[in-house]
matplotlib code that plots the C-alpha trace (Angstrom):
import matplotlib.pyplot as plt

x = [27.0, 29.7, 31.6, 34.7, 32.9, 31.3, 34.9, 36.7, 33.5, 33.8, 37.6, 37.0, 34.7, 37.3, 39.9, 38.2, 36.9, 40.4, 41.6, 39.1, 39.9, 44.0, 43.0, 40.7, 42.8, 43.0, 43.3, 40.4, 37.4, 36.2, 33.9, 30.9, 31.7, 33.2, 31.0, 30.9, 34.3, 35.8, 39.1, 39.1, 37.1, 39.6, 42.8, 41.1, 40.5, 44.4, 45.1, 42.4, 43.9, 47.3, 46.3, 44.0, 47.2, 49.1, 46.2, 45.7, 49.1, 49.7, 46.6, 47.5, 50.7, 49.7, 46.7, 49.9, 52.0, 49.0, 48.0, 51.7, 51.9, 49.0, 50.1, 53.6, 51.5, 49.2, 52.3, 54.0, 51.0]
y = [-52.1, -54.5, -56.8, -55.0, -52.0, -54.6, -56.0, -53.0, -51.8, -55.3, -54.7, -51.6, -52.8, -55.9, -53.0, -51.1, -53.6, -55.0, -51.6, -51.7, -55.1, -54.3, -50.8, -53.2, -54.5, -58.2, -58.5, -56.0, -56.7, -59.9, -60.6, -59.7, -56.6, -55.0, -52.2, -51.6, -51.6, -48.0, -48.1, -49.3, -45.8, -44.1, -45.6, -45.1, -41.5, -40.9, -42.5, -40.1, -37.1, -38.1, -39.2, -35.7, -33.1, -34.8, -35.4, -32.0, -31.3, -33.9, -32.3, -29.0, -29.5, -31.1, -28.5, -25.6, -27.5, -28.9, -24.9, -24.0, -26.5, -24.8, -21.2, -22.1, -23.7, -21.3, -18.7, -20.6, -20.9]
z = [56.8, 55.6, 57.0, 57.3, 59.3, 61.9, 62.7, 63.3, 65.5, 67.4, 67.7, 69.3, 72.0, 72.6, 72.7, 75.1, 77.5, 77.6, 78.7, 81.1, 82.3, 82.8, 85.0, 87.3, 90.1, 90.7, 94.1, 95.2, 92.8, 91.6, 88.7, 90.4, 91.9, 88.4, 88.6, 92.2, 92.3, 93.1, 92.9, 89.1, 88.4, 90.4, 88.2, 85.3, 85.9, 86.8, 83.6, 81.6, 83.2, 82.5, 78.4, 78.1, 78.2, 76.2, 73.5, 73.6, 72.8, 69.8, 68.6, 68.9, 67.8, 64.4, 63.6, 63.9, 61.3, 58.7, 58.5, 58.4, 55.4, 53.8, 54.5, 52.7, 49.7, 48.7, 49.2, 46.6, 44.1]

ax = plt.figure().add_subplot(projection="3d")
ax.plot(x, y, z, "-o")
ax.set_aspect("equal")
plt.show()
């Protein structure tokens, strides 16, 4: 693997544990009880389902234009 690979894989796990991190309440978990802690699981899933319709929409959304793009290029060929 090079070097380049390895940071961005690193990045991502800093990314993600910070995410993590900013959902977790201060006030009602402490360091030890990170995992045990159930409101931070019930935040983070409000904040999945509010991300997943809307992913699926950007998605959507861009699949219907790149074929769209295509269609009107090959009709042009």
């Amino acid at each position: 693997m090079s070097t380049g690979k390895i940071a961005k894989i690193v990045l991502g796990i800093v990314l993600a544990l910070a995410g993590l991190w900013l959902v977790l309440p201060a006030g009602i978990c402490g360091i030890e009880g990170i995992l045990s802690c159930k409101s931070m699981w019930r935040e983070l899933w409000t904040v999945v389902q509010g991300i997943v319709p809307l992913a699926l929409i950007g998605i959507g959304a861009m699949l219907i234009w790149v074929e769209a793009e295509e269609l009107i290029m090959s009709k042009k060929k």
